[in-house]
C-alpha positions, 0 to 999 in steps of 0.5 A: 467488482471491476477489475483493471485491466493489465493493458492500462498499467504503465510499460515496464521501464525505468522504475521511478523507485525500486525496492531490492531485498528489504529486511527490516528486524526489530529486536524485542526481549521475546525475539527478532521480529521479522516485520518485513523480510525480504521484499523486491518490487518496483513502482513506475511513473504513472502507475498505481500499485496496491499492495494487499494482505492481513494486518501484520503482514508487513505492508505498512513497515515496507512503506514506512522504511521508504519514507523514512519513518522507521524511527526505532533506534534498534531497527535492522534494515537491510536491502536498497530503497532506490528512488530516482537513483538514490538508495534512500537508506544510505542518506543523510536524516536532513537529506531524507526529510527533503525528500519526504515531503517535497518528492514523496508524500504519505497519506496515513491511515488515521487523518484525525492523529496525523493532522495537530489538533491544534493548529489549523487546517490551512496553516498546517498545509502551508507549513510543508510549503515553507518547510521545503520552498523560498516561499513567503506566508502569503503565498504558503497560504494561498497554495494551501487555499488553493490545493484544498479547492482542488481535492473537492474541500467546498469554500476552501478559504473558510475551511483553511482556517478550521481545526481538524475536529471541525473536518468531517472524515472525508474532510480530513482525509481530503485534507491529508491529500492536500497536505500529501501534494501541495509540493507536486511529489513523484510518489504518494503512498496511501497507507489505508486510505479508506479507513473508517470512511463509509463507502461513497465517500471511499469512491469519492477519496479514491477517484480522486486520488486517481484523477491526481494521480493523472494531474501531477504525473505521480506514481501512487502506491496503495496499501490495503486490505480491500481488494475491492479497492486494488481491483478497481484502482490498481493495475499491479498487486503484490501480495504480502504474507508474514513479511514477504511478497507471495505473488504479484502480477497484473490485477487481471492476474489476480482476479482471474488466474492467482496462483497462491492458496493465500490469494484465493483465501483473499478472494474466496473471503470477498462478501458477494451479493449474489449469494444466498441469504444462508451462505456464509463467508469462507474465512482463512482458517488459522492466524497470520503467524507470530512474526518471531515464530515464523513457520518453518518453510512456507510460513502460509502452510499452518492455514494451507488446505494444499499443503504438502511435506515440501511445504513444512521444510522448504521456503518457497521461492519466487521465480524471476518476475520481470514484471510478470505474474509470479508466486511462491508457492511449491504447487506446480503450474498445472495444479495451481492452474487446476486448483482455482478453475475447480474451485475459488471461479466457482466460488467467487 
């Protein structure tokens, strides 16, 4: 697995978008879900952040809050989703669905239910195109035409009159691309987008995803499980747990120093092909926690092998980042440093 080296990542400047303390609660007759409770980070112009954890975790709310998508009427949401100096949770439905799709675009986990079944392919691109652009069919449809050439789609000009479940997967997935850019946006969020895909066409998805990225001077943010995906794609990681940011630095950072226990779970879980045939996998032992009944202090520490007294108590803060590499965690430096030198190198 190569990891990106932190001297390609974009230098720390004007954040194209900047997340400041988001909480988004959903009350439910067992309680106040806590989905995503207190989450900063920044995306920059160019720049690919990957955003990892187990299901439940709060990655895709994050996301969904910033494309406007969280449509419960019950939702709580708190903080400021600031992008290109706009806070987007203070914006009127009509101006955010101009933003969404025209400066912002979402490729979802599912290209078989985000696209309509019923319509076609092309029409259904150039549909965003007439939504948001002074633009007539004809040319919709020839942008259509031509943005699925350039996301790889073979004789795009047959395949913009196809119907989803003509597409194969990768097919599809493609489609959503070309869907998610034919307006040029400044960011695209990739919500899974490997999923259900088998592992050439995941690379083939991913590079191109990248050689976009560079094409339309976007910044993208992927949001994952893989952390083979984020190590060979993303130059900055945030990890999430239980609705919260629980370290984030540089993919080198990571990959080669983490400093949350959760991290290394993550890391010591990756399958290796060097292992013997009767090694088994290290899985986290325990489950993510009920998002209603968080654990009291650090909510990672039921499934900690290091947890300590302060751990059962206190929350963990995360120290001032400033774009470095940080986690919330009450082992100290040194023993962090320690922990995984002694044992995730060795076994990773």
């Amino acid at each position: 697995m190569t990891v990106r080296s932190s001297r390609d990542a974009v230098a720390d400047g004007k954040a194209l978008l900047e997340v400041r303390d988001l909480k988004v609660h959903f009350p439910t007759p067992d309680g106040l879900v806590k989905a995503v409770d207190g989450v900063n980070f920044k995306i920059h112009r160019g720049e690919t952040l990957g955003v990892v954890g187990e299901s439940g975790s709060g990655k895709s709310v994050t996301f969904l809050t910033v494309m406007g998508l969280i449509t419960s009427k019950g939702a709580r949401l708190e903080g400021e989703v600031i992008f290109k100096g706009r806070d987007l949770l203070k914006l009127p439905v009509e101006e955010m669905r101009h933003i969404r799709g025209k400066e912002m675009g979402m490729v979802f986990q599912d290209p078989m239910t985000s696209l309509h079944p019923m319509y076609r392919v092309g029409y259904q691109i150039a549909e965003a195109v007439l939504a948001h652009e002074a633009a007539g069919k004809k040319a919709a449809w020839k942008l259509a035409i031509d943005m699925l050439g350039r996301v790889g789609i073979p004789k795009p000009e047959e395949a913009a009159r196809r119907y989803p479940h003509e597409f194969s997967g990768g097919m599809r997935q493609r489609a959503m691309i070309a869907m998610s850019l034919v307006l040029n946006p400044d960011l695209l969020i990739a919500d899974e987008p490997t999923t259900a895909l088998d592992v050439t066409v995941q690379a083939q998805i991913l590079d191109l995803i990248d050689r976009l990225k560079t094409e339309f001077n976007a910044a993208v943010a992927i949001v994952t499980h893989d952390l083979g995906v984020v190590a060979e794609h993303c130059e900055r990681i945030h990890v999430m747990y239980a609705g919260k940011i629980v370290e984030t630095g540089m993919s080198r950072d990571l990959f080669y120093r983490g400093r949350h226990p959760y991290t290394w779970g993550l890391l010591q879980s990756i399958p290796r092909l060097d292992a013997g045939e009767t090694q088994r996998l290290l899985p986290i032992k325990g489950l993510p926690p009920s998002l209603i009944f968080v654990p009291p202090g650090c909510a990672f520490h039921p499934r900690c092998p290091y947890v300590m007294d302060v751990c059962r108590t206190e929350v963990p803060t995360m120290p001032p980042t400033d774009g470095r590499h940080a986690a919330a965690c009450h082992l100290s430096p040194e023993e962090q440093e320690r922990i995984f030198v002694a044992k995730v190198l060795q076994q990773t």
